[in-house]
N, C-alpha and C positions, 0 to 999 in steps of 0.2 A: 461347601456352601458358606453358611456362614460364620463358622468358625474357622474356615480359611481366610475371610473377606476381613474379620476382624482383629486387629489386636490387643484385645482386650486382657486384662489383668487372667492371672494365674491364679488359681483361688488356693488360698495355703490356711489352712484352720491353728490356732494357737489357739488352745484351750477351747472355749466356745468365743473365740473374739476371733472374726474374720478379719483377714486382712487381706488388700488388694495391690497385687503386687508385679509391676510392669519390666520384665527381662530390660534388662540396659540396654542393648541393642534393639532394641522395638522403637519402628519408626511410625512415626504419627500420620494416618494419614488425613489428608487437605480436602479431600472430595470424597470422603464415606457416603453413602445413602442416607435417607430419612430416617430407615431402618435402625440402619447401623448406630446412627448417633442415638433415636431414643435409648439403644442396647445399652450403648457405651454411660450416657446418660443413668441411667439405671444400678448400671455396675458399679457406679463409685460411692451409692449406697449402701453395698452388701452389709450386711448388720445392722442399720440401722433399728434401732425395735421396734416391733409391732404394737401399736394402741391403737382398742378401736375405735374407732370417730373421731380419730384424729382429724384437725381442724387444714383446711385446705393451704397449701403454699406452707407450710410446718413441713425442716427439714431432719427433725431432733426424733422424730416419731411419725410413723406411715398407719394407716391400714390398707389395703388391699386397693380401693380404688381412688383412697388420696394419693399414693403413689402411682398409678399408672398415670392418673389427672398431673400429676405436678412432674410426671419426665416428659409427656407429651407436650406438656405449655412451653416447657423449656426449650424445646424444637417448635416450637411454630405454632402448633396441634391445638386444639381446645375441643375437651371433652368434658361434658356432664360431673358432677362429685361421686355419685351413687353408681355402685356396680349396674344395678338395674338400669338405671340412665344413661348408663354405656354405650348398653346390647341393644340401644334401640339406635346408637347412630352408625353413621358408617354404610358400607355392603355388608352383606351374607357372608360370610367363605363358610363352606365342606371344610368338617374335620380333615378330610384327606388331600386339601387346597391348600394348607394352612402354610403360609412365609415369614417371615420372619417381620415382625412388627405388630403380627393380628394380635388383637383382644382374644384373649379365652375365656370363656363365662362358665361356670361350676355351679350345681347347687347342692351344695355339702350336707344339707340337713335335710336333703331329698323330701322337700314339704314342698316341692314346685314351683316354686321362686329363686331366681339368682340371687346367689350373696357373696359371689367369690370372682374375683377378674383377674387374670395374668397376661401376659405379656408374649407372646411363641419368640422364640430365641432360635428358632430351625436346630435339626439336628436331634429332634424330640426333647428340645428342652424350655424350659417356663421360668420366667424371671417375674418373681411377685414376692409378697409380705404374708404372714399368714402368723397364726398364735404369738402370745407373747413368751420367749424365749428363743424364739426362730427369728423371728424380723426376715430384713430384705433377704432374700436367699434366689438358687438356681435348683431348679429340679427336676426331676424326671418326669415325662408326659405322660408316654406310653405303661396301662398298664396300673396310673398311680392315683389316687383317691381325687385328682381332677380330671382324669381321663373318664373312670369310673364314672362320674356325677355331671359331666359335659353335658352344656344344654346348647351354645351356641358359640359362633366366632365372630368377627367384625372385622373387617378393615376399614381403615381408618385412615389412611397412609394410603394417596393417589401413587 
């Protein structure tokens, strides 16, 4: 799916400092999806650190929904700043619908308010920002403290 579709960097961890690192023969492709490119868009972030309230269009520092808001603008997209202001646009998708480009909404502190927004990468995986020492990262869906706390999905991407 989409980790066929993409060729997207290798993720190779040196100490805690990600690096993003593209096989020499890996060809670019011209006509990726909307999808694709917020992904791709996304990935050339990995590391970046997490601060929160980071200030919107600030490449030096993310939180959770200044980054999805600043890969989506970069594609075309305009979304809301606030996790919350996410989940209200777009369509619906079923957790079990979920493609690659959806918003995923969390609410980690289980007080029934969204505070948390990712990215679905297909493949059960989630590309977002989260604590400070982690920053932009890839992770696992299923199973994982945002699967656990899932309140909704959005697409956003016709």
């Amino acid at each position: 799916m989409l980790a066929a579709t993409l060729t997207f960097a290798m993720l190779m961890t040196v100490g805690s400092v990600f690096v993003n690192a593209k096989p020499a023969n890996a060809a670019v492709r011209s006509s990726s999806s909307t999808a694709d490119r917020v992904i791709e868009t996304g990935m050339n972030y990995l590391g970046v650190p997490y601060v929160f309230g980071a200030k919107s269009g600030r490449t030096s520092a993310f939180d959770c929904s200044s980054f999805t808001q600043y890969i989506f603008k970069q594609n075309g997209i305009s979304i809301p700043r606030s996790s919350r202001q996410q989940s209200k646009v777009g369509v619906y998708v079923s957790k079990n619908n979920l493609q690659a480009g959806d918003l995923v909404f969390s609410d980690t502190n289980r007080d029934g308010r969204i505070n948390h927004v990712s990215v679905y990468m297909g493949n059960g995986k989630l590309l977002h920002t989260y604590r400070k020492g982690i920053g932009v990262t890839v992770s696992n869906f299923e199973g994982s403290a945002w699967d656990r706390t899932y309140v909704t999905a959005r697409r956003v991407i016709n």
